[in-house]
BAGU-335041 format. One line per field, with one value per residue (C-alpha): z, x, y; residue number from 1; chain. Coordinates in nm, 4 decimals, padded with zeros to 6 digits. Layout:
BEGIN
w: Z ...
u: X ...
v: Y ...
resi: NUM ...
chain: A ...
***
This chain:
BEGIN
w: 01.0266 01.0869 01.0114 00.9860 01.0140 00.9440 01.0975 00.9416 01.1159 01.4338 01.6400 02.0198 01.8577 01.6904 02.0018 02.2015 01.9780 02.0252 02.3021 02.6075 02.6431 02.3074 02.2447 02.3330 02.2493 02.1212 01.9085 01.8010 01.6475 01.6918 01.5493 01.8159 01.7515 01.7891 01.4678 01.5688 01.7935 01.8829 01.9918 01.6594 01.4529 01.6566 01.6350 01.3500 01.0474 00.8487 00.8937 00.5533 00.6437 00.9687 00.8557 00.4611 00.2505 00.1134 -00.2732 -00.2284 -00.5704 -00.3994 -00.2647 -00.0253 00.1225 00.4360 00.7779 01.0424 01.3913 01.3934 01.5266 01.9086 02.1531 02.4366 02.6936 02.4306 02.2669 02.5994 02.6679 02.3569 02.3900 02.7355 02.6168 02.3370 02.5667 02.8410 02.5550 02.4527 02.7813 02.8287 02.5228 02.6410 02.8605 03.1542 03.1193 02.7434 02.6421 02.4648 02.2694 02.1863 01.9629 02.0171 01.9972 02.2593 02.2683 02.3565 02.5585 02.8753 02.7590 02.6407 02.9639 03.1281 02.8999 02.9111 03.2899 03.2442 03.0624 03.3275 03.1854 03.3923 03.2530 03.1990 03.0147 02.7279 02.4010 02.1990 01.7998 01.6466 01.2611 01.0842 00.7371 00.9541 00.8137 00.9087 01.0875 01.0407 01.3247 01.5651 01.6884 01.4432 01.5607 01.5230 01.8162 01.8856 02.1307 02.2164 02.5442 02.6765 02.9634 03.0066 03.1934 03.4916 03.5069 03.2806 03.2489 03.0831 03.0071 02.8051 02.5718 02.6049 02.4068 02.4239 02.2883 02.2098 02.3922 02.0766 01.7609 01.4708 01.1439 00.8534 00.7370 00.3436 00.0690 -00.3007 -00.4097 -00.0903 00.1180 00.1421 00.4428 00.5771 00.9341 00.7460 00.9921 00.8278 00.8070 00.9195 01.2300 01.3111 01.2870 01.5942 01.7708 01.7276 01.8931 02.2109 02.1553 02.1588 01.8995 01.7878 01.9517 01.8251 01.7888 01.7646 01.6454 01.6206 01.4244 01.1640 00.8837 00.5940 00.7707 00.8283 01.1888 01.0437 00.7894 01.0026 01.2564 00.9879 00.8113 01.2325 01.2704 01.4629 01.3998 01.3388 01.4464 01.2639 01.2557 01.0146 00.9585 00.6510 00.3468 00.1221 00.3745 00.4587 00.1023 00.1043 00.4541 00.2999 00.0233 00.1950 00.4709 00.1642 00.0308 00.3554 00.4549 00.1303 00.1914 00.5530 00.3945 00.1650 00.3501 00.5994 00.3302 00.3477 00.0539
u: 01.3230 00.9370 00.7607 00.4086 00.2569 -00.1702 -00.3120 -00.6090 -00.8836 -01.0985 -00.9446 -01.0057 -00.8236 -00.5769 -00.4968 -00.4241 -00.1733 00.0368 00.3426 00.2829 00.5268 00.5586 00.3131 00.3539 00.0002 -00.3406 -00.5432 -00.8932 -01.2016 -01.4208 -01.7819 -01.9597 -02.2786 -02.4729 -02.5984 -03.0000 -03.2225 -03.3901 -03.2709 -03.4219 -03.2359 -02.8875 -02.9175 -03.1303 -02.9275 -02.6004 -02.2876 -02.3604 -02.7393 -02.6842 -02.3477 -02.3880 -02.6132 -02.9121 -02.8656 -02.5312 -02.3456 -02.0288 -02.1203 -01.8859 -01.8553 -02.0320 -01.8595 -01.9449 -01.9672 -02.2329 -02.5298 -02.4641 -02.6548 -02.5144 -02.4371 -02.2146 -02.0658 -01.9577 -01.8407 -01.7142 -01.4945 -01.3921 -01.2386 -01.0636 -00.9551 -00.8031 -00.6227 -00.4524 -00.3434 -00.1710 00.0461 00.0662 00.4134 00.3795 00.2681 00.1592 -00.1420 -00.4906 -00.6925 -01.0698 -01.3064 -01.7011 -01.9856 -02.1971 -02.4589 -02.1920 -01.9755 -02.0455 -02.0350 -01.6676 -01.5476 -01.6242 -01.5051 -01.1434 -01.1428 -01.2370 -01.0050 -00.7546 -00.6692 -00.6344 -00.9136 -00.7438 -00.9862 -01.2457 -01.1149 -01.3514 -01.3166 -01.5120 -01.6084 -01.6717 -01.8527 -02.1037 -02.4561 -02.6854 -03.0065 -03.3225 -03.4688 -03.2241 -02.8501 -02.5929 -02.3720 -02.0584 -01.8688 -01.7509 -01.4946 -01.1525 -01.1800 -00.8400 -00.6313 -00.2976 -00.1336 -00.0811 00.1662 00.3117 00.6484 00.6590 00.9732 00.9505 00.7447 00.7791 00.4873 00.2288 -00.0837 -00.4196 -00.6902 -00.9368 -00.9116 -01.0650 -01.0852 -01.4055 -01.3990 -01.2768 -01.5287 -01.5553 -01.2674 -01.0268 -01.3649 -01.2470 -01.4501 -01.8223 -01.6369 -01.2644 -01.0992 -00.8698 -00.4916 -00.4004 -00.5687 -00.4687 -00.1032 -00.1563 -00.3118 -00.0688 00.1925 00.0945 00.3227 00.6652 00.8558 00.9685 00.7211 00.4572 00.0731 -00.1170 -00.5036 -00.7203 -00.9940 -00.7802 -01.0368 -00.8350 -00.5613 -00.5752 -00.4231 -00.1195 -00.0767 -00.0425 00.1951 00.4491 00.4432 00.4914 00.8002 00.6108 00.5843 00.2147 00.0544 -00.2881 -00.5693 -00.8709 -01.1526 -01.2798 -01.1005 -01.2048 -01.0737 -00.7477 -00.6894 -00.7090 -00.5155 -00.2581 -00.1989 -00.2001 00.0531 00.2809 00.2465 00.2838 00.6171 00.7819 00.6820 00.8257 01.1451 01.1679 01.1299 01.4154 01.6860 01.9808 01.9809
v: -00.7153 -00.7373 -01.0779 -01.2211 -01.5261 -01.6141 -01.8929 -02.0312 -02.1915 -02.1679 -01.8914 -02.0767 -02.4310 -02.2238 -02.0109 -02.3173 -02.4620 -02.1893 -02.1612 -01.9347 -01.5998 -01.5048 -01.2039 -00.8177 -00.7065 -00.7933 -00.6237 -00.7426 -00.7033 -00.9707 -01.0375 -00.7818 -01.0299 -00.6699 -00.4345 -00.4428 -00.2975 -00.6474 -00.9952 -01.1162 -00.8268 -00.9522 -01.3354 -01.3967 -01.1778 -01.2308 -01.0026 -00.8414 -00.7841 -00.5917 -00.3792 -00.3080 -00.0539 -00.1902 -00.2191 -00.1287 -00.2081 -00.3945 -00.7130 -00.8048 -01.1940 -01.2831 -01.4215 -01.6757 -01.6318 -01.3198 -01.4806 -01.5452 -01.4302 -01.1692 -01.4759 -01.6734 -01.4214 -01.2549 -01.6462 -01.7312 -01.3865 -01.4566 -01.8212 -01.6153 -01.3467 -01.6335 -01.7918 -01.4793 -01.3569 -01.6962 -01.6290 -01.2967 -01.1892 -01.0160 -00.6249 -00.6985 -00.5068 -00.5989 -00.3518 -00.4956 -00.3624 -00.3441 -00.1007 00.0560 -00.2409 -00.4900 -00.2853 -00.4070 -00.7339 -00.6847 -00.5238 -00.8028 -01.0862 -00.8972 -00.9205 -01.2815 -01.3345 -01.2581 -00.9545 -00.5834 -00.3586 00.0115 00.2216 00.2699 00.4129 00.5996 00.5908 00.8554 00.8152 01.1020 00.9510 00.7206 00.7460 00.9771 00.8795 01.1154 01.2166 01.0866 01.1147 00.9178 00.7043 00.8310 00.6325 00.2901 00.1805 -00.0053 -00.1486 -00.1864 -00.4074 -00.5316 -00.8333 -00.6946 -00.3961 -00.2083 -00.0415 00.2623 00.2721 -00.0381 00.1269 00.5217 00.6623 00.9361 00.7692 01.0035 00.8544 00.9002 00.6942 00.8455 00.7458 00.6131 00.2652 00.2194 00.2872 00.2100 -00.0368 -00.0357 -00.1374 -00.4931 -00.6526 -00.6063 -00.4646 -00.3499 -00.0730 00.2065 00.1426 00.5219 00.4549 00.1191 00.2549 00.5039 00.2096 -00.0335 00.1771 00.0481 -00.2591 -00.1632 -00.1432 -00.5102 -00.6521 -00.8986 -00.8284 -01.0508 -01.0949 -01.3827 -01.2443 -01.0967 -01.0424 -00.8696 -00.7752 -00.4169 -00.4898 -00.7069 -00.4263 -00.1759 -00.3860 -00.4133 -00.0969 00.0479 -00.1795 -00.4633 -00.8611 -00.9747 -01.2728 -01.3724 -01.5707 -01.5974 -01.8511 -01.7747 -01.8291 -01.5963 -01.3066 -01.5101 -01.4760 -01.1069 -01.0495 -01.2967 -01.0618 -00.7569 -00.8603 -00.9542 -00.6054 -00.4263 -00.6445 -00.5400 -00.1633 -00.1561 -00.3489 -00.1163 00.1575 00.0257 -00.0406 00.1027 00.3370
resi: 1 2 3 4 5 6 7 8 9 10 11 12 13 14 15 16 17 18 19 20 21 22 23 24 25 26 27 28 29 30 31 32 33 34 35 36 37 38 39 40 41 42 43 44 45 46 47 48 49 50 51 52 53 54 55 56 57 58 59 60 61 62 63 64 65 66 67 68 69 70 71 72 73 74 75 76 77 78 79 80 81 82 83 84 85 86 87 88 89 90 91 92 93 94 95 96 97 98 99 100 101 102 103 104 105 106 107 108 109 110 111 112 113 114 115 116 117 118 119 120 121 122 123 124 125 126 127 128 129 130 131 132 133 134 135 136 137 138 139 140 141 142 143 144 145 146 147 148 149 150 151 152 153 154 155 156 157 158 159 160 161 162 163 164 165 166 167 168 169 170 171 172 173 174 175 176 177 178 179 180 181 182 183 184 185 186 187 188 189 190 191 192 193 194 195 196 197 198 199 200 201 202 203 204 205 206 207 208 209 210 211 212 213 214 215 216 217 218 219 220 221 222 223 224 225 226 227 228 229 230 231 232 233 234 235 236 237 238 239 240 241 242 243 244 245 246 247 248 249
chain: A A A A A A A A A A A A A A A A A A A A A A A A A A A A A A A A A A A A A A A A A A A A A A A A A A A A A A A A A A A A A A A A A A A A A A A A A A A A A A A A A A A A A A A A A A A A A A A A A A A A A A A A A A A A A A A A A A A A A A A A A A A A A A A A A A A A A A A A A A A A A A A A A A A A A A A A A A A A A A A A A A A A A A A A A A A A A A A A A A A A A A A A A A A A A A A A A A A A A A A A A A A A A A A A A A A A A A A A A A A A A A A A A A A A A A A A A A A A A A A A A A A A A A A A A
***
């Protein structure tokens, strides 16, 4: 039976409470501390400035951590990163969000983090806005490692090296930077089956949700209430899909 557990708090203390050996994979998506063209734009607005619609009718709540500058966020994610490859067993994997102004940045904090840098996923979103005049942004990326080796045989899957999927709208749109569940699902089958993800920046949970309802164990962690909240409620729902799903009928 798949399980779940959310932490609340700050993700570094949080991480370092917790015993060494006991994850598969990790899958986050931290604050990228990017969304502007200027150090100003980066450091000096809110989440909900830099990544919602002007006048758009749904307010949704704001979260910390957005206004670092490239240095501390690339050390503040390498601290993260060190923590998790600790808990990590050998030949786990970590899968790390970010977007093209931060990229290099996040290659290098996963290799700081001790881990083995394997590649660059791209995810390609089809309803991203349109910019007049100049090329939308379609793309952002998973950067991805594991803990030294790998055996494929622990894990024997065929994994598309191209994400694609748009974040929620209207009503299911329930974080600034929420990822969809149908594509967190193919992602999260890079941690075998029974295994435990884990992510510290959990947000709403889309990554817990899809964890369980793939037939994995989720381990979270979220700072902000309001969000914990919502992640705590929609890892209940998902566990009793997944157990319903796998009763005997």
């Amino acid at each position: 039976m798949t399980k779940y557990t959310l932490y609340r708090g700050d993700a570094l203390t949080r991480l370092t409470e917790l015993p060494s050996g006991t994850v598969d994979c990790v899958i986050c998506d931290p604050p990228y501390n990017s969304g502007g063209r200027t150090t100003q734009e980066r450091t000096g607005r809110s989440a909900r400035d830099k990544y919602t619609t002007a006048g758009s009718k749904k307010v949704l709540p704001d979260f910390p951590g957005e206004n670092k500058d490239q240095r501390s966020y690339g050390f503040w994610l390498s601290q993260l990163l060190t923590e998790a490859h600790r808990l990590s067993v050998d030949g786990a994997t970590a899968c790390v969000f970010t977007d093209w102004r931060q990229l290099p940045t996040t290659t290098d904090a996963l290799q700081a983090g001790g881990w083995l840098w394997r590649g660059i996923v791209p995810w390609y979103k089809p309803a991203a806005r349109p910019q007049k005049g100049r090329i939308t942004q379609n793309c952002e990326f998973v950067v991805w490692g594991s803990r030294g080796a790998m055996d494929p045989e622990r894990n024997p899957v065929y994994l598309r090296g191209l994400l694609e999927g748009s974040q929620p709208s209207g009503s299911k749109r329930e974080h600034i930077t929420q990822k969809p569940v149908t594509m967190m699902r193919d992602l999260v089958k890079i941690c075998p089956p029974g295994g435990t993800v884990l992510d510290f920046t959990a947000g709403s949970g889309s990554t817990g949700v899809a964890a369980l309802l793939e037939g994995r164990s989720f381990l979270g962690i979220e700072l902000t209430d309001h969000y914990a909240d919502i992640a705590e409620r929609r890892l209940a729902e998902a566990q009793q899909a997944a157990d319903d799903e796998r009763a005997p009928a």
